[in-house]
Each structure stands twice: as C-alpha cells, then as structure tokens.
N, C-alpha and C positions, 0 to 999 in steps of 0.2 A: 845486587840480589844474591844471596845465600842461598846457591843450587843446591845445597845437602837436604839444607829444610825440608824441598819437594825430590830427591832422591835419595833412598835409602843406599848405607855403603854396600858393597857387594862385599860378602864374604869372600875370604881367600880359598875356599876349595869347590867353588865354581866355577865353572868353565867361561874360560873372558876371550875378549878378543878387542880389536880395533887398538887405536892409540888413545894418549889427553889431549890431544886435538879434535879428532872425530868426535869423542864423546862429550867434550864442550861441545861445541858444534850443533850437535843431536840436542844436546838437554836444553840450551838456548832456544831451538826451535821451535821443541817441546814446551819450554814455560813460556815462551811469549805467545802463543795459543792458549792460555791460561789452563794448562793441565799442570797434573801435579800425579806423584808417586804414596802410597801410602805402604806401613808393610812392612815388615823384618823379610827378607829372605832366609831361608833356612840353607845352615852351610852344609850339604850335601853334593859329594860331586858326580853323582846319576840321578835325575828325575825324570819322571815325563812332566813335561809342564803342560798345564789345558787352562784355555782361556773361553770366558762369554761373556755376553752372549758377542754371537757375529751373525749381523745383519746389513752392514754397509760395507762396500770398499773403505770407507773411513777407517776400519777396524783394524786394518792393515797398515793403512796409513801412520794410525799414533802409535802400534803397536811397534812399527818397523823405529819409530824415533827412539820410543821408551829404552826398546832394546840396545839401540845403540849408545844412548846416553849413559844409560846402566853399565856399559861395556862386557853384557853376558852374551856368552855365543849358545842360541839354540840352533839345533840340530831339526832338520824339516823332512819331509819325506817327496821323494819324486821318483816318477814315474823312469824303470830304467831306458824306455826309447830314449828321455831326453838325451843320455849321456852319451856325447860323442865324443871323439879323439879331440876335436878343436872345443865345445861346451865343456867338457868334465874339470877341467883345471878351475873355470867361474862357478861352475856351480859348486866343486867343494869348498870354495874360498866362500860362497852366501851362505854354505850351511846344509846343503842338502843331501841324503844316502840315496844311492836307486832302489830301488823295489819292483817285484816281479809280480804283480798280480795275475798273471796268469799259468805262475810259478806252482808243482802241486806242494811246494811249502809254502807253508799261509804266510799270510804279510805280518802277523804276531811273532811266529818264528822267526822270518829275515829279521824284524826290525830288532828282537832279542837279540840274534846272533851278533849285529851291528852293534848293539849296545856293549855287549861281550868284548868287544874287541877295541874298547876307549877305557883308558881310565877314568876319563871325567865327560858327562854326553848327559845335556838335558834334549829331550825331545820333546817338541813341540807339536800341538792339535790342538784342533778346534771342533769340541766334540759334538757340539751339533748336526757338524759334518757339511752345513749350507745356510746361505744368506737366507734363502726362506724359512718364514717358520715350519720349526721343527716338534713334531707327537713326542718324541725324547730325546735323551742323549743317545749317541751310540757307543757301547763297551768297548770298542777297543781299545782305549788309550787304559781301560781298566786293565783288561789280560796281559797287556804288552809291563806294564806297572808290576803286576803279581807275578810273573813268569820271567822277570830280570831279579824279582826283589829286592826294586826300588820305588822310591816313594811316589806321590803324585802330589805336585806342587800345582796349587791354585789361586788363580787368577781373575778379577771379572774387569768388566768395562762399566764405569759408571758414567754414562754420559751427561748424565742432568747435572750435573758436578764436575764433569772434566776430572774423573779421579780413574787413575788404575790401582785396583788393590791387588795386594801380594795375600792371599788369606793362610797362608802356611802351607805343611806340607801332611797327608793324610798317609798312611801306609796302611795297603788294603788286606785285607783280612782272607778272602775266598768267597766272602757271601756277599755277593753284587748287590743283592737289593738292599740288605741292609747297608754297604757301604757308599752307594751311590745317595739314598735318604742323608747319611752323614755329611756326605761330599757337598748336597744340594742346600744345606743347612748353611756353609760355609760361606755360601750368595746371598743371604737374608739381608733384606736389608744393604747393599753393597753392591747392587748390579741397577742398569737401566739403560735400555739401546737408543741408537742414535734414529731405529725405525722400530718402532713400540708394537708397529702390525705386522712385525716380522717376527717378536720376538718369541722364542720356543715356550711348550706348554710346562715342561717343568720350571721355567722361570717367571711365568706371568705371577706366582702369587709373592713373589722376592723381591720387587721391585722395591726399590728404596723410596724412601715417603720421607719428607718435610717434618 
C-alpha cells in the first residue's frame, strides 16, 4: 500500500516530532482501520489548529494516530496542578504547556505568551469545548489565533467516510462573527460524527451527504 496516497507530506516548517518508525507504525494502524488523510497542510510554523466535531472518545483516538503518522507535534493545554517535579519531563515530551486558570492573566494571554516563546508551536483545541452537543463554538481558540498573529488551521472529522480533512489555514480578521461564518463554511460538506446526537448546533446543517 502507498501511505502517501492517504497522507499528505508535511511541510518542512512545521513543527514534527517522533521518528520513521513511530510514524509507519501510526499510519499502518491508521489505514488498516480504513481512514485515510485528505488536505494540503499549510507550511506555517505557528497555528492554532482546531478540529470537529468531538463527540466520542474515538476522536481522540484517530486523531492521536493521524497525528503521529503525520509526524506534526501539536502543542495541548493542561492544567498547571498537573505538572510536577516527576510528571513535567512526560508531559512536555506528549505536548502539553501549564495554564493558570485561576491566574488574573487570562488563559489567552498565558497561552500567547507560550506561543511567543517557540519558534514553531501549533496549538491544539477542540472548540466545541465537550463530547456533548454543543449551542456554539467557543472563541477562544479565535482570540488566542488574532492576538499571536497567527493563523488558524482547520480541521474536521468525517466519520461516515473515515476521512480527516486538513481544510487549510484561515487568518482571522477582528470580527468574530463574520470570521467564525467563514471558518464554519470551511465544514460544509466535510464533517460527520461518530454520535450524530451529540453533534454541535453550528455543524448539524454541514454534514456531508452522499
């Protein structure tokens, strides 16, 4: 089998990690589940990247394969309790920054400032924000995108098809509503969950059709 077919090359000025081992490894597991990759990546080496919908553990699941077959390191957010003197060396090595929420600089801020201080840092979110269905997205993965200026690379999950699309990369403007209508355009047709009565109200009418 030709893995290239169902994985797009990763540009070189984004952020990679693992070996050609791991990453065979991943994409094997990945296509004999019969998913497949669809997509240019855009060669930028800051994005937030946002993916949907997420409604199963599953989502995690292909998503953690994809990632590693691709061999791009995203950058995740967690909470700074978890990091301890023995955790913090694992958790930098899976990808994760601390965060202060209860910090009185907002979590937009830290996670700007974090991104300030990488040369190359895609962040990662799932802007639903929860497996249940979700009334909307929630903006932060927008502020955090406009207040580094850098772009917002998108993502969905098509499960009727076993497909993850790359839909490109969006650079947001300042005006939410009209950018997030752009962003939502971007799932037409190209999204569909693995729990359909989970899935958020901005994506019920995007579902991809036959």
């Amino acid at each position: 089998m030709d893995m290239t077919q169902f994985f797009p090359d990763l540009p070189d000025r984004v952020p990679q990690r693992g070996t050609a081992l791991s990453r065979r490894m991943c994409r094997q597991l990945f296509l004999a589940q019969g998913w497949r990759i669809e997509g240019e990546f855009p060669n930028v080496p800051k994005a937030v990247a946002i993916i949907a919908p997420h409604t199963s553990n599953l989502d995690a699941w292909y998503g953690f394969l994809a990632i590693a077959g691709l061999g791009i390191k995203i950058t995740v957010l967690g909470k700074d309790s978890l990091f301890t003197p023995v955790s913090t060396p694992v958790l930098n090595w899976l990808g994760l920054i601390p965060v202060q929420r209860s910090k009185r600089t907002g979590l937009t801020e830290q996670v700007v400032q974090a991104i300030e201080q990488h040369e190359r840092i895609w962040i990662g979110m799932a802007p639903e924000g929860t497996r249940k269905q979700a009334s909307t997205f929630k903006s932060g993965f927008y502020h955090i995108a406009l207040k580094a200026h850098i772009p917002i690379v998108i993502f969905s999950f098509d499960f009727d098809h076993k497909t993850i699309y790359c839909l490109g990369a969006f650079s947001p403007t300042g005006d939410y509503q009209q950018d997030l209508t752009a962003i939502m355009q971007r799932f037409e047709s190209k999204v569909s969950a693995k729990r359909p009565d989970r899935l958020s109200r901005p994506l019920q009418n995007l579902v991809k059709n036959d």
